[in-house]
N, C-alpha and C positions, 0 to 999 in steps of 0.2 A: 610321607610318614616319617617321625622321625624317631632316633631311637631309642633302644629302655635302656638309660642307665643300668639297670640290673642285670642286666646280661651282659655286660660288660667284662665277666668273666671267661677263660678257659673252662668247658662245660667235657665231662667224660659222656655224657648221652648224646646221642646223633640228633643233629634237626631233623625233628619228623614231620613239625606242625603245620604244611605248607596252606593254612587258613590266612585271606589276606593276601596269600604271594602272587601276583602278578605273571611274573619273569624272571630270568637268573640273566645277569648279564654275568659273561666268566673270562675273569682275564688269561692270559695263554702263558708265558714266559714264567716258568716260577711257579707257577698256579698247578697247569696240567703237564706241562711236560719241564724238561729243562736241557737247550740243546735239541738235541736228537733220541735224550732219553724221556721216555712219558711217565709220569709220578703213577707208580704203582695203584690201582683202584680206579683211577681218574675216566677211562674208558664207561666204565660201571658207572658211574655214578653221570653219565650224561644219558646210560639207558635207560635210569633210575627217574631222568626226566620225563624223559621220551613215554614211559611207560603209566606218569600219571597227567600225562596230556600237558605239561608245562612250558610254557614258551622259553627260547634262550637265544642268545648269543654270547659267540665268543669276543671280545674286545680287546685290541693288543694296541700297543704306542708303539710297538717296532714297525719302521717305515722305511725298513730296508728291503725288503721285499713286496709283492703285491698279495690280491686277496687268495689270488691260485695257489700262491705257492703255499698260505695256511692251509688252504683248501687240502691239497694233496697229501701238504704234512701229515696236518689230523686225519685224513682215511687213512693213510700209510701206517699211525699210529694204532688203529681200531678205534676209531671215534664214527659213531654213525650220524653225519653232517651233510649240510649242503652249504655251497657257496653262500647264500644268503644269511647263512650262521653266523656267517664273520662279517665284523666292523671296524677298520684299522682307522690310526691316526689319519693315516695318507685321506681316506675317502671322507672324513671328517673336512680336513683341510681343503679340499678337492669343494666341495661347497661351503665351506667360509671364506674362499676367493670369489667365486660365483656369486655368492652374494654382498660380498663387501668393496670385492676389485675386480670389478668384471671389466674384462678388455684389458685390464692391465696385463704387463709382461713381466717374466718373472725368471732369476736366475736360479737355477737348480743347485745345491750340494747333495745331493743322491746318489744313489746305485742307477744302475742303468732299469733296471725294473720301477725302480718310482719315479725316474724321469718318463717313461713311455705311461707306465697309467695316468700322472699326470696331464701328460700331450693328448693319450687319446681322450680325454675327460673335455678335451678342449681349451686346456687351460696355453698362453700362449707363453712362450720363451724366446729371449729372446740373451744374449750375453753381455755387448757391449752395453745398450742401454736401458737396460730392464727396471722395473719400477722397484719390483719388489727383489729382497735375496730371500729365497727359500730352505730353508735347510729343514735334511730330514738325517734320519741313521745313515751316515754317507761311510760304506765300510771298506770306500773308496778313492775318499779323501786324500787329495795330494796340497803340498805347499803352493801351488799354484792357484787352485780351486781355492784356498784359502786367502792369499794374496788377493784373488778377484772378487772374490766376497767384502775383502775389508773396505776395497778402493769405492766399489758402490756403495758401502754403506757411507762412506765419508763423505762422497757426493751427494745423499740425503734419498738414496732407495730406504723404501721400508722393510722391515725383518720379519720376517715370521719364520716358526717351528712348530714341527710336526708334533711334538712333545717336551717333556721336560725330562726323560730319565736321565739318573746320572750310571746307571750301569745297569746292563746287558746279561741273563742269565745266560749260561750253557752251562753244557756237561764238564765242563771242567774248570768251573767255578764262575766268574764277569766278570765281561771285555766289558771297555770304556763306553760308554754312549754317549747323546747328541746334548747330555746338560751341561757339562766341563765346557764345550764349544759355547754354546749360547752364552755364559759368562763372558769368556773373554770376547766375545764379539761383543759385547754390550760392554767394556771397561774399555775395550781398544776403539771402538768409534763413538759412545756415548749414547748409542741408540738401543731404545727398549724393545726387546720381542713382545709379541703377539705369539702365545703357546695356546696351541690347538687341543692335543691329545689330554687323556686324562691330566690332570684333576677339571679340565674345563668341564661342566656340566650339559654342553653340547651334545658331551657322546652317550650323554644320558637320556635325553630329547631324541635322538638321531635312533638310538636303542629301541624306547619305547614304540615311536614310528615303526619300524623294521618288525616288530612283533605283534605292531597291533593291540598295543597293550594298556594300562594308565600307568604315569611313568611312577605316581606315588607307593605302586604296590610291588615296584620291583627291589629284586636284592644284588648288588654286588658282591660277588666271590674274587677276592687278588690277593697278592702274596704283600702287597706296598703300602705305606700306613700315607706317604705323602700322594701318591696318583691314586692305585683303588678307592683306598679305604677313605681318603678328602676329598673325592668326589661325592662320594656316596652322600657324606657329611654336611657334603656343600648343599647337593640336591635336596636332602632332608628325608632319603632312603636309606633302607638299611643294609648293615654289609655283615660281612664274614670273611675272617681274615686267615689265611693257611698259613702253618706257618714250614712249609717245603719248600718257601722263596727267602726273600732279600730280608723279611722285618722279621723279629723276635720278639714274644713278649714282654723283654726287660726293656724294646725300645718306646712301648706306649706311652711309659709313665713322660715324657721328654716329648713327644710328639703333638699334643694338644689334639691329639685326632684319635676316637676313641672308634673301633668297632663295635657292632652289638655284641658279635660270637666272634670268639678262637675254638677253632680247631686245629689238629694237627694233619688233616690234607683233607678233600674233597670227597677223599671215599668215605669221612665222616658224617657227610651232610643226606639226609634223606634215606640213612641206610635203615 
């Protein structure tokens, strides 16, 4: 489904028309919480789901952690969830190696938590001769890891990432994230990523899979005009843009990536 230019605006009435809707996929960082603090409403507005039978997931490109750790976040925060709610970059990528480089070995920049779900996924690693270099939100990045990554790549390993963000919500404003890297890895050895995480419309497919759903009738919720809201775009679904994260209204006109609806957070939508 694609969307209506007419809505294109900031609207003061809540979406209430859920005729058509599918699913809500809901991105995390920026959207419902930021940090360790949860956007005011945002709890509500997923019982809001719950309560007219709607399918959802949450979907995040942060691949510094694994699914548990969203998992506990959002009960921790009053979110009434189950692990199967969430869909990160990492599990995306996790089956685009499966099925693209299977058998192949593969060098990790990660946390210790997405090198192990990776491993137990089956995916094989290996350091000195690995096929692929993999990078994800590595918030553990040392000059060495770095140095090892560039030498592989020069010797003709291939690249992939977990995502394209260039920064990282928290509570007390955004850390750097994994797109500033991917740059210079791509100028300093000459080789192209393969980006996984949003705006790929994989996580769109992988979504509507998980809920059971058709993937034309769902809507994306995220704070990001270039991963949420170009997915959505790309997929030819429609979105809803909060603006309690990283993009502003004044940034659409410059973005070529238009949302259906602005709101000003999530507790607007279905209220």
């Amino acid at each position: 489904m694609g969307t209506d230019p007419k809505r294109n605006v900031k609207e003061d009435a809540p979406l209430t028309d859920v005729n058509g809707i599918s699913g809500f996929m809901i991105d995390m960082d920026g959207t419902v919480y930021k940090g360790d603090d949860v956007i005011p409403g945002a709890p509500e507005f997923v019982e809001r789901l719950m309560s007219r039978k709607i399918p959802f997931v949450f979907l995040t490109n942060n691949s510094s952690s694994d699914r548990r750790h969203y998992y506990d976040k959002l009960k921790k925060m009053g979110f009434s969830v189950s692990i199967e709610n969430i869909l990160t970059s990492t599990t995306a990528t996790i089956q685009y190696l499966k099925k693209y480089h299977d058998g192949k070995k593969v060098y990790p920049l990660g946390t210790e938590k997405f090198t192990e779900e990776i491993k137990d996924a089956g995916i094989r690693m290996s350091k000195d001769d690995a096929d692929i270099v993999l990078l994800a939100f590595d918030t553990s990045i040392t000059y060495e890891k770095i140095n090892h990554a560039y030498r592989l790549l020069k010797k003709g390993a291939e690249f992939v990432a977990t995502h394209p963000d260039d920064l990282c919500p928290t509570e007390n404003g955004y850390d750097v994230d994994i797109g500033p890297f991917i740059r210079f890895f791509e100028s300093m050895t000459g080789t192209k990523a393969t980006v996984i995480g949003k705006p790929n419309v994989l996580m769109v497919r992988m979504a509507a899979e998980r809920m059971n759903v058709p993937a034309e009738g769902m809507v994306m919720v995220g704070d990001r005009l270039y991963t949420d809201i170009k997915m959505a775009s790309d997929a030819g679904i429609r979105s809803i843009m909060v603006l309690t994260g990283e993009a502003k209204e004044t940034d659409i006109k410059d973005s070529g990536v238009r949302p259906t609806l602005i709101v000003s957070s999530v507790n607007d939508i279905l209220k």
